[in-house]
C-alpha positions in Angstrom: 118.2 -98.0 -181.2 115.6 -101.0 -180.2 116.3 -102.9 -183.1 118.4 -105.2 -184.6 120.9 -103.8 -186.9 123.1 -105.8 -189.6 125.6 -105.7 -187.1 123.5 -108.1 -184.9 123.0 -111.1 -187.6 125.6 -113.1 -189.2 125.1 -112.3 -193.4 128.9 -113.7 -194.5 128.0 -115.7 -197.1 124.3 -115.3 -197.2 121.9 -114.2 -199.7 121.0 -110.7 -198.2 118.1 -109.0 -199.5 118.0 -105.5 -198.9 115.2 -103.1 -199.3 117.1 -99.5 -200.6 115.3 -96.0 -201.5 116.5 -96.0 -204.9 113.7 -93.5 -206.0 115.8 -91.0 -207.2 114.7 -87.6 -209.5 115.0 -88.4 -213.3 115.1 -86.3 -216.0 115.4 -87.9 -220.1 116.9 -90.9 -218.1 119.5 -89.3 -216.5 119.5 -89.4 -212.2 119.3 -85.2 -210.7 120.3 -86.2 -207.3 122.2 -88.9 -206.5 121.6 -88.2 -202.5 119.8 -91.5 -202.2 122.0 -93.8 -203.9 125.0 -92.4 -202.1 123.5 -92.6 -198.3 122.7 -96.1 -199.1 126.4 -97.1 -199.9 128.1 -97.9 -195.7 125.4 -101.0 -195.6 126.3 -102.1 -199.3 130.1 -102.0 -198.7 129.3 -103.8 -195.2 127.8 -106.7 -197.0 130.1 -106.7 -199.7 133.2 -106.9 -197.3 131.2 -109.5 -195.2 131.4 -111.5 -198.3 127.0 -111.4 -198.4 125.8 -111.9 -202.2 123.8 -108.6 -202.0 120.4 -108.6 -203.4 119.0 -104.9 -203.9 115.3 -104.0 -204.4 113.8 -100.7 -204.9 110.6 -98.7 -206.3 111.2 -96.0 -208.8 108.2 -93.6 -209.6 104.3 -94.4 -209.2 104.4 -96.9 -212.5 100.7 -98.7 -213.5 102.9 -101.8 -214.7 105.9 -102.2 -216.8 107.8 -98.9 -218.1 110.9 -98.4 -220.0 111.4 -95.0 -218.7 111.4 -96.7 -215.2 113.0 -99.5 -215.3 116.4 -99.5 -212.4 119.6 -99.3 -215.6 119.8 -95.5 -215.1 120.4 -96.5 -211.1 122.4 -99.3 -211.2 124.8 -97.6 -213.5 125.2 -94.9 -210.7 125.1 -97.3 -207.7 128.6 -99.2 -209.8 130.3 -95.8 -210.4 129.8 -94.7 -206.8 131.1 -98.1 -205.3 133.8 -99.0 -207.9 132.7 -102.0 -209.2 129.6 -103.7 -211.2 125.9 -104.1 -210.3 124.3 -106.7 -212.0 120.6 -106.3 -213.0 118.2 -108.7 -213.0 114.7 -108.2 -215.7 112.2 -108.9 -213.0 111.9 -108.7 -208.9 110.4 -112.1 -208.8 109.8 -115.1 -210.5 112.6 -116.9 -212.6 114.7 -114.5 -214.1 115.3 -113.2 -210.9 115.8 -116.4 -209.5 118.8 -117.1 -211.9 120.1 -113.8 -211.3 120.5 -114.7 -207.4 121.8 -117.9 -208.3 124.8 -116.7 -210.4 125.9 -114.5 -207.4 129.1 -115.2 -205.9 129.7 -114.0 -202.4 130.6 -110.2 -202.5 128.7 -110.1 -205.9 125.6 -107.4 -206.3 122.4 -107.5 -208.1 119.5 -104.8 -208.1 116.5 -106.3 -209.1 113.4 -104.2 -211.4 111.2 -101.8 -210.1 109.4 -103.2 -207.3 106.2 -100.8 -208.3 106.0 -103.0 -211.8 103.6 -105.6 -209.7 100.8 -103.6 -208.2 101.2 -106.4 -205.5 104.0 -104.3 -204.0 101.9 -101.7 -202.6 99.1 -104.0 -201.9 101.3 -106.4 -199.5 100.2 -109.6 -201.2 101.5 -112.3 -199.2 102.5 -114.4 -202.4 104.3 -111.5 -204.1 106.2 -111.0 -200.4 106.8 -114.5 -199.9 108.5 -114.8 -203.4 110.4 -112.0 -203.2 112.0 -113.4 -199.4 112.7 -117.1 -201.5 115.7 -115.0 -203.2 117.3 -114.2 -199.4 118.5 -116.0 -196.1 118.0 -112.6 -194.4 116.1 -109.5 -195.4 118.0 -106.0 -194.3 115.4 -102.9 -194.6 117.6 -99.8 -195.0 115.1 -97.6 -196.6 113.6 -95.6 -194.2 111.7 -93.2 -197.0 109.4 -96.0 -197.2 109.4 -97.0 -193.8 105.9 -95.5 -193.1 104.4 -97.7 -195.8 102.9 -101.3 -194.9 104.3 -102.6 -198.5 105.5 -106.5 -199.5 109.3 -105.2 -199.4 108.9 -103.4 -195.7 106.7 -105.6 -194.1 105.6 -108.3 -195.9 109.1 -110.0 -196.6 109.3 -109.7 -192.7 107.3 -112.8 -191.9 109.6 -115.2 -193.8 113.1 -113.7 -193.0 114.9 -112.9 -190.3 114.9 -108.6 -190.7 116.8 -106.2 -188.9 117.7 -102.6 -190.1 120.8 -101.0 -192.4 122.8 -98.3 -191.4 121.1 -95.8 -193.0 118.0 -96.8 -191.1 119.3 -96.7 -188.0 120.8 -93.1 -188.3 117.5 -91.6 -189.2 116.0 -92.7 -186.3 118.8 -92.0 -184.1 118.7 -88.6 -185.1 114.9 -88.1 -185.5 114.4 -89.6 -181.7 116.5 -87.6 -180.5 115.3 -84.4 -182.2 112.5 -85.1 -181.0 112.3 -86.9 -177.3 115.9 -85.6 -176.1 116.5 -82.3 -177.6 118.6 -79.8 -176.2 116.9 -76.6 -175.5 115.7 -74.6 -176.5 113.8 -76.2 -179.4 112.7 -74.7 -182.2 110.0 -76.3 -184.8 110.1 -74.4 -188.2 106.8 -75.8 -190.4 106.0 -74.6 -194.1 104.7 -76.4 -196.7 101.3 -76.3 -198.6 99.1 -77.4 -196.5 98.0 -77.2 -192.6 96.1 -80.7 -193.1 99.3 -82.4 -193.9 100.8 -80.8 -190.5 98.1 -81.1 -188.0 99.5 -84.2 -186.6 102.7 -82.9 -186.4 101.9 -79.8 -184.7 99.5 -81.9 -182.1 102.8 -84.0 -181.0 105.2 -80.7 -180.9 102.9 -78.7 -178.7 104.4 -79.0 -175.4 107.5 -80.1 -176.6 109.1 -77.3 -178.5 110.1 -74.1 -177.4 108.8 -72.6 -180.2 107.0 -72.6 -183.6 107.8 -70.9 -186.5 105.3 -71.5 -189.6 105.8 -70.2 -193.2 104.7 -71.5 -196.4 101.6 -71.9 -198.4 100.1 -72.9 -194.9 100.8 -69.4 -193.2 97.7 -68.7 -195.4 95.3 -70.6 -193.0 96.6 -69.1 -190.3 96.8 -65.5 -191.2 92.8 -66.1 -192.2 92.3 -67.2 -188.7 93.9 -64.4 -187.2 91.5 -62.3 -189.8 94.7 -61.1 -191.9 93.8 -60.7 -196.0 94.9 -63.5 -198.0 93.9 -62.4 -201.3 93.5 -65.4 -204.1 96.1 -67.6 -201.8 95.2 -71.5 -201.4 93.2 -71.6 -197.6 91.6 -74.8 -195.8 88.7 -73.2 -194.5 87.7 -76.5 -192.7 91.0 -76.2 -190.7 90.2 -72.0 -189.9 89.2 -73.6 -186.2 92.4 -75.7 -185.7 94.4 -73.1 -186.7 93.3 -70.6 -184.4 93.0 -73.2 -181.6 96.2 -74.1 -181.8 97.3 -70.4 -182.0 95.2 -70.5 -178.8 96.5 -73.5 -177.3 100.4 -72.4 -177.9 99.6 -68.8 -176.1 98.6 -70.7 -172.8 101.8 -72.6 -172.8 103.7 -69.4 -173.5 105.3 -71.0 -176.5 105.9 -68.3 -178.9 103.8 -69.4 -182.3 105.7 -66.7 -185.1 104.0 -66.5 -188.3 105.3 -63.9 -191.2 105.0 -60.2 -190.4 105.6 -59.8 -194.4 105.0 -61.8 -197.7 106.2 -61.8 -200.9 102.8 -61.6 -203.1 102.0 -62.4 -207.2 99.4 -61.7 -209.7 99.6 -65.5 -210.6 101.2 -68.8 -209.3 104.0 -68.2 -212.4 107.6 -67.8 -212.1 107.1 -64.5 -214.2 104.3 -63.3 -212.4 104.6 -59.8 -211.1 105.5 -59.7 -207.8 105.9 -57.2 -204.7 106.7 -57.4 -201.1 104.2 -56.4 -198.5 102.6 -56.1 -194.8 100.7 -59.0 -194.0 97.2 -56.7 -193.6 98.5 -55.7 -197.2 97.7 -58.2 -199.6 95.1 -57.3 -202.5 92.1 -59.3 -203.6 93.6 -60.5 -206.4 96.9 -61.2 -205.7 98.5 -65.0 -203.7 101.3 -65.4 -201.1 104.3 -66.8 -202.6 107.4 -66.3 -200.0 107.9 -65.0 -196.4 109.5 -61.6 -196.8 112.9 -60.3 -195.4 110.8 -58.8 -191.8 109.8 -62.0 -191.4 113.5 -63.4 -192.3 115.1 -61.7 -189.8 112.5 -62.0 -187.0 113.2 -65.8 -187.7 116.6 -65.4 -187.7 116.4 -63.4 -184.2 114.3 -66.3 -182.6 116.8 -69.3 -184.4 119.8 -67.7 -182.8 118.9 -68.7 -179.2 118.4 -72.3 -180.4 120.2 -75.3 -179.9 117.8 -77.9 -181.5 116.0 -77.0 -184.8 113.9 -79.6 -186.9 112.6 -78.0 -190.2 109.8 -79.5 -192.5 108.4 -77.6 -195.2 109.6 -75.0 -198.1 108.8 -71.2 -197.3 107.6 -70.6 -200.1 106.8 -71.3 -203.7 110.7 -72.3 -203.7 110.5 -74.0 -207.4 110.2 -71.0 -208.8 113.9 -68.8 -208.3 111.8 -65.5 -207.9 109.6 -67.2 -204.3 112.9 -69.1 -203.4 114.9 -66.6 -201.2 113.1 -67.2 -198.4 114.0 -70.8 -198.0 117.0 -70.0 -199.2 117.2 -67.6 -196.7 116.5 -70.6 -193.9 118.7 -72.9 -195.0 121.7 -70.4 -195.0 120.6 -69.5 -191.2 120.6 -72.8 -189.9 123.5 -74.0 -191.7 125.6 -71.1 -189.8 123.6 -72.3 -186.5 125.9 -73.9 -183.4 122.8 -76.1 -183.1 121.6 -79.3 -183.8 119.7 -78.6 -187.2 117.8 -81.8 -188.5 115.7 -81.1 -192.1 112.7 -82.8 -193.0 112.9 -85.1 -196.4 110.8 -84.5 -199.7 111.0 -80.9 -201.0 112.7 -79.6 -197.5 115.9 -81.8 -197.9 115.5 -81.2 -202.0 115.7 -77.4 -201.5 118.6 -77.8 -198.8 121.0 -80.2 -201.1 119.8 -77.7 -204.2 121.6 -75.0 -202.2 124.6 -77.5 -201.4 123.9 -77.0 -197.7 123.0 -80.2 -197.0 126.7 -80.9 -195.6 126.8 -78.2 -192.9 122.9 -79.5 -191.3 123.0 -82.0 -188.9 120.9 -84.3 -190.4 118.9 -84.2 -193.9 116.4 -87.2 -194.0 116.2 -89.2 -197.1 112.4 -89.6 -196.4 109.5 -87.3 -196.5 106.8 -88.9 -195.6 108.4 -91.2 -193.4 110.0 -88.3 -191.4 106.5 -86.5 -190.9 104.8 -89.7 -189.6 107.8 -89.9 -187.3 107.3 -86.0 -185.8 104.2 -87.2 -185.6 105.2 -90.0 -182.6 103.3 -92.8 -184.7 105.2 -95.4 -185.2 106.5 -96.9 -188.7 105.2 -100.6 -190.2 108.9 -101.1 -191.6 110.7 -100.3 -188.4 107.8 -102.1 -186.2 108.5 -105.3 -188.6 112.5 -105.7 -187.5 113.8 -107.9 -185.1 113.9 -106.3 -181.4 117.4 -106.2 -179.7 115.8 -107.2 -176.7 113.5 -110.9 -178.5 115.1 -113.8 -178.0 117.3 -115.3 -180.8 115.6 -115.8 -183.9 117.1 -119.0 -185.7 118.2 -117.7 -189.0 116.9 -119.2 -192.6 113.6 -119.6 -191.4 
């Protein structure tokens, strides 16, 4: 780790504002998965036994202003259950109800501010809007890596007017991500799904080389199996990224790195969880029918390839995996890796969502808390909010300034 950590910076006693990823599934108001919350508890109790007044901040949803249905409550009343004692809320991130909030902190004391996403200035990185919200603080502690890829007022902004190092939960994603990646131990296996090839092109560029092997289901199997001049019927295909996907088919045969795709599918009449469905041969698929799954040919021929691996990283569902009918081959992925001896390290978004979903998530490696965030990683660009901390190796910053 090349940055400063909350271990490096003295926070007894100080106003410590911390940038969580508190954007957690709702449903009528009530939180789905509480993963979030939970990961972000070791740097809260830190700060709390270092006697810091914590100050939390968080986004929750995409909301175009104020909005009762997300407002923090529903989180803060989960974040005092967890820990065991209360979090105080404060109506505003900025401005002076937040600033009496912060003053009626004693040491040891927490406070989650509002939604962060209620001033469009947040995503914009307005200097004003970052410089107010760093006024509350002595030092800023970013420990939300889900939004570590975005250049936002809370990840980088706050960063030129506090000293900033990372959280705990920070720091293990990109201990475990870096080494995933730039020290695995072999062999290395890369499994990609998902919807789209677009959203994995970068990814694929930086694994190339790298991995030992590649093994692609999902919605973006469909590109490929075009390429290789397989039927697809009525399934979603990029037909600007037909040339990509055979090049890189190309491009792994050269390097002798196997590049699996599914032998069979699980196909539907319709994208609809009571679609009628069959399994078939990949040169079998009908005109009018879509990929929904990887079939149970293509399970076990991923399952024989796995079971030579000792470092897996996995981003992207199989399958249509929302629906329970197109779920069994994630599900059948999940339950694979989890009985790996292997270092098995899921992707966030709808990869780490399926794998808790299953209760899984315990008996992986590592399940990243960020989707986006974890994809820019594999794709060795760096991240604005990790890029922002203090370096281990800088000189002493003086604190407070």
């Amino acid at each position: 780790m090349t940055k400063k950590t909350v271990r490096d910076i003295n926070v007894s006693g100080k106003r410590v504002l911390v940038r969580v990823d508190f954007n957690v599934p709702l449903e009528n108001g009530r939180i789905t998965d509480d993963t979030r919350i939970r990961e972000s508890l070791p740097t809260i109790k830190y700060l709390m036994e270092k006697k810091a007044k914590v100050i939390l901040c968080s986004h929750l949803g995409r909301p175009k202003g104020p909005s009762d249905e997300l407002r923090m409550a529903p989180v803060a009343g989960s974040l005092s259950h967890l820990l065991g004692a209360p979090v105080k809320t404060a109506h505003d991130c900025i401005g002076s109800e937040a600033e009496r909030a912060v003053e009626g902190l004693r040491s040891g004391d927490i406070l989650l501010l509002e939604n962060l996403r209620f001033h469009p200035e947040e995503e914009q990185n307005d200097p004003d809007f970052a410089r107010a919200l760093a006024s509350l603080a002595d030092v800023f502690v970013n420990d939300a890596f889900g939004t570590a890829h975005r250049a936002h007022a809370s990840t980088v902004g706050v960063t030129h007017y506090l000293p900033s190092v990372a959280g705990f939960l920070m720091e293990k994603e990109l201990e475990f991500l870096d080494k995933a990646l730039n020290n695995p131990v072999s062999p290395f296996a890369a499994i990609m799904g998902g919807a789209k090839i677009s959203d994995k092109i970068p990814v694929l560029e930086y694994l190339l080389g790298r991995v030992d092997s590649f093994l692609i289901g999902g919605g973006m199997a469909a590109t490929f199996l075009k390429a290789k001049h397989f039927p697809i019927g009525q399934s979603l295909v990029e037909e600007e990224r037909l040339e990509f996907a055979a090049d890189i088919i190309q491009r792994a045969r050269q390097k002798e790195t196997p590049f699996l795709l599914p032998v069979d599918l699980v196909i539907a009449k319709s994208s609809s969880p009571t679609s009628e469905f069959k399994t078939v041969l990949i040169d079998e698929v009908p005109e009018d029918w879509r990929i929904m799954d990887i079939g149970p040919k293509t399970v076990a021929l991923f399952q024989n390839e796995l079971r030579r691996c000792k470092t897996v990283i996995w981003n992207g569902p199989m399958g249509v995996f929302e629906f329970s009918t197109f779920a069994h081959g994630t599900r059948a992925i999940a339950q694979i890796l989890a009985d790996l001896d292997a270092i098995t390290v899921v992707g966030g978004g709808s990869t780490a969502e399926a794998v808790v979903s299953m209760g899984l998530a315990s008996r992986m490696t590592h399940v990243s808390t960020g989707g986006g965030a974890s994809l820019r990683f594999m794709e060795g660009k760096p991240l604005p909010g990790v890029e922002a901390l203090l370096d281990r190796r800088a000189p002493p910053v003086r604190e407070g300034v």
